[in-house]
N, C-alpha and C positions, 0 to 999 in steps of 0.2 A: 716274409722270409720263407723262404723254399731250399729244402736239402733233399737233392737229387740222389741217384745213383745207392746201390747195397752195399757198394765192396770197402766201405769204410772198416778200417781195422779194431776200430773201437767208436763208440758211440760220439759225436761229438758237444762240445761243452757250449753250453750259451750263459751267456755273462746279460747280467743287466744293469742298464747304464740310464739312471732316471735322467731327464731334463724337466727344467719347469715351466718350458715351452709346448705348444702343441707340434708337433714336427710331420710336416706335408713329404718330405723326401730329405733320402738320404745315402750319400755316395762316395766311396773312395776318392778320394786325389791319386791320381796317377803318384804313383811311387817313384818319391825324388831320388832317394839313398835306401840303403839296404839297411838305416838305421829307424828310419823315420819312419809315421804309418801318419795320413792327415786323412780326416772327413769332413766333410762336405753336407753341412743340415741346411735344410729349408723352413725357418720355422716362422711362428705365428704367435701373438697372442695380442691382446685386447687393444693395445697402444700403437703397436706397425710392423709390418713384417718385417723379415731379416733374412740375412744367408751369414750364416759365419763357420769357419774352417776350425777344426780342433783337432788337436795333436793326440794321438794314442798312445800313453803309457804301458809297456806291454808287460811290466812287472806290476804293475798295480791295475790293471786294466781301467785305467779312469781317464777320461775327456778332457782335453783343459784346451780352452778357447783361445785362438791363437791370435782370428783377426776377425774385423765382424764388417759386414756390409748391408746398410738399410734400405728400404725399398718402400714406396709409397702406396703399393699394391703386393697384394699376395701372389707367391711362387704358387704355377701350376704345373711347370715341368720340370725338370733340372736333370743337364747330362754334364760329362764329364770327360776331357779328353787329351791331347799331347800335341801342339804343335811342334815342325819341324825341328824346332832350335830347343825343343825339348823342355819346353815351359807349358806346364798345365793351363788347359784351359776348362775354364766352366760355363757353359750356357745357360740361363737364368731364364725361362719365360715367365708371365704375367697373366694373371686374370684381368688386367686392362688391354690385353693384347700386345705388350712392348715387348722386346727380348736386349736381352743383355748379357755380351760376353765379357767376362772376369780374365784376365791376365794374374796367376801369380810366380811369385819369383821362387828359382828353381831353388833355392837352398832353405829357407823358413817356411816355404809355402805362406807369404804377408801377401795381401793383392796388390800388382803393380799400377796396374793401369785398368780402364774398364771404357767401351764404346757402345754404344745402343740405339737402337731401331727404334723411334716413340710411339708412343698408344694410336693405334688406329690406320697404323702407315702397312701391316702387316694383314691383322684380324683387326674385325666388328666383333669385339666378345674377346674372351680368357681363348689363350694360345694353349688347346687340348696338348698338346705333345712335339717335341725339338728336340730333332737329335743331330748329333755332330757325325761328320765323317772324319774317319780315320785319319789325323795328319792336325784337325782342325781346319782345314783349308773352307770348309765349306757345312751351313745348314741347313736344316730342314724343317719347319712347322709346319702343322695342320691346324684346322682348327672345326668345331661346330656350324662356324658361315660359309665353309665349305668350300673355303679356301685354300690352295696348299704354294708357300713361299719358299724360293731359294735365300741364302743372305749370305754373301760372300766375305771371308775377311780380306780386305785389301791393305798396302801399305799406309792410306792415310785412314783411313777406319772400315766404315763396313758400305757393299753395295746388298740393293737385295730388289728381286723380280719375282713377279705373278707367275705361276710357272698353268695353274687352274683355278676357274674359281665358280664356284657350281650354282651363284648366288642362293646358299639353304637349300640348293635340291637336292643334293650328300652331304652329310657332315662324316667329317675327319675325325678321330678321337686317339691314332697313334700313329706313326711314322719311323721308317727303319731304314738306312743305308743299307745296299747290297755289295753295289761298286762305286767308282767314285762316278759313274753316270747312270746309274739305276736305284731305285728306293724303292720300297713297299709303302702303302698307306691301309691301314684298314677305319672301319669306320660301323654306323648304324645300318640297320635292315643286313647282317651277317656276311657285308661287302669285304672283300681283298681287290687292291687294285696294283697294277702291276707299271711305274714309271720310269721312261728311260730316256734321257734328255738330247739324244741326238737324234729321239723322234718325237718331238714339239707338238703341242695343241694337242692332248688328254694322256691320258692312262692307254699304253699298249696290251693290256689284257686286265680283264675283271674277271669276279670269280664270288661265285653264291655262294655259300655252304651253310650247313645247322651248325653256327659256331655263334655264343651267348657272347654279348659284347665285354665279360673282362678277359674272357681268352684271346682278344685280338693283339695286344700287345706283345704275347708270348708266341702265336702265329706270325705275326710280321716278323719278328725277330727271329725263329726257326729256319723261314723259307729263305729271308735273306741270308744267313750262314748257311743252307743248302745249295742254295742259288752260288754264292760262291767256289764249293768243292764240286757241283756236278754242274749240268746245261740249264738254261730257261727252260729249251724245250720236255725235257724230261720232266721240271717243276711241273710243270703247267699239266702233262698228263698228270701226275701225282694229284694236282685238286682238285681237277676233271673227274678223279677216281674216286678219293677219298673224303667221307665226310666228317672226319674229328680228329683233333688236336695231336692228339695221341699217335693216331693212323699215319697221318702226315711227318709225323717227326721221326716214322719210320723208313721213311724213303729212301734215306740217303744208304741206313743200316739195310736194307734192300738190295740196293743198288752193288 
């Protein structure tokens, strides 16, 4: 957990919420009603993993399990996001390599439906990192084999394409939407690589820097909302320039 920014008016409050699970990730549901608050755990313990949804009591601050979905393998990634018709969706990946997107219904947040990608059709190895694009229309994995897969939702379930695959010569470890035809991916050796799908066969720009691999996550995620409000090309000076996290994240406030 990370709290940003000074200008808070008063300090703020953290509540603690045991489980007696080990919990791998954990995230918002898209907000059904201006009643309702649901999250989204990933968790674990000795018998099988699990994803299950709990409602937030915001007078008593306490968790109550709404709906629960099992899994034969352990969650490695897990995003969250709003299809069109405005039903949450959840992306599920796997340390077998599957991914699995969760359909729930827009008024309990119960899961409706669920379609999935199987072990190995994606990644050799645990799916480092899967994010959703805005809308749900579209995914994103990377993985340590050094792989990176699109997976499209379609009417009857899911398509999904090799978009790179480096056989182990790059490993992937997170992945970011910028636009709905641009993504960031960073990875090992302090790589940022820069992908845009209506220029096919690799990465349009890569990029070195002295950046320690758990700040990669919070890098891709930065340049891609920069990359949004200003140009590529001004990104791309800005990493060309700058060698830390911090530095970069000032660009845009530059700008």
């Amino acid at each position: 957990m990370a709290i940003t920014g000074t200008a808070l008016p008063e300090p703020p409050q953290i509540h603690r919420l045991p489980q007696s699970k080990y919990i791998d990730a954990v995230l918002w549901l898209p907000q059904l009603t201006a009643f309702n608050r649901f999250a989204v755990l990933a968790l674990f313990d000795s018998h099988s993993p699990s994803l299950e949804i709990h409602s937030l009591n915001p007078q008593t601050l306490t968790l109550t399990p709404n709906s629960t979905w099992t899994r034969p393998s352990r969650i490695s990634s897990l995003r969250t996001s709003q299809t069109p018709t405005h039903k949450p969706l959840i992306a599920a990946a796997t340390f077998s390599g599957s991914l699995q997107l969760l359909f729930a219904n827009a008024v309990d947040a119960s899961l409706d439906s669920e379609c999935s990608v199987p072990d190995k059709d994606l990644h050799v190895g645990p799916v480092s990192c899967v994010d959703v694009m805005d809308g749900g229309a579209e995914c994103v994995t990377v993985g340590e084999d050094g792989r990176v897969n699109l997976v499209g939702v379609t009417g009857s379930g899911l398509s999904h394409r090799r978009v790179f695959d480096s056989n182990g010569l790059v490993s992937y470890t997170t992945a970011k939407w910028a636009s709905p035809v641009e993504f960031a991916t960073g990875g090992y050796g302090f790589s940022l690589q820069w992908w845009d799908q209506r220029k096919p066969g690799g990465a349009v720009s890569q990029f070195k820097g002295n950046w320690i691999s758990w700040v990669m996550p919070r890098l891709c995620s930065s340049c891609c909302s920069f990359a949004k409000q200003t140009s590529l090309p001004f990104l791309i000076k800005g990493l060309e320039s700058k060698s830390s996290v911090c530095s970069v994240e000032n660009l845009v406030r530059e700008e």
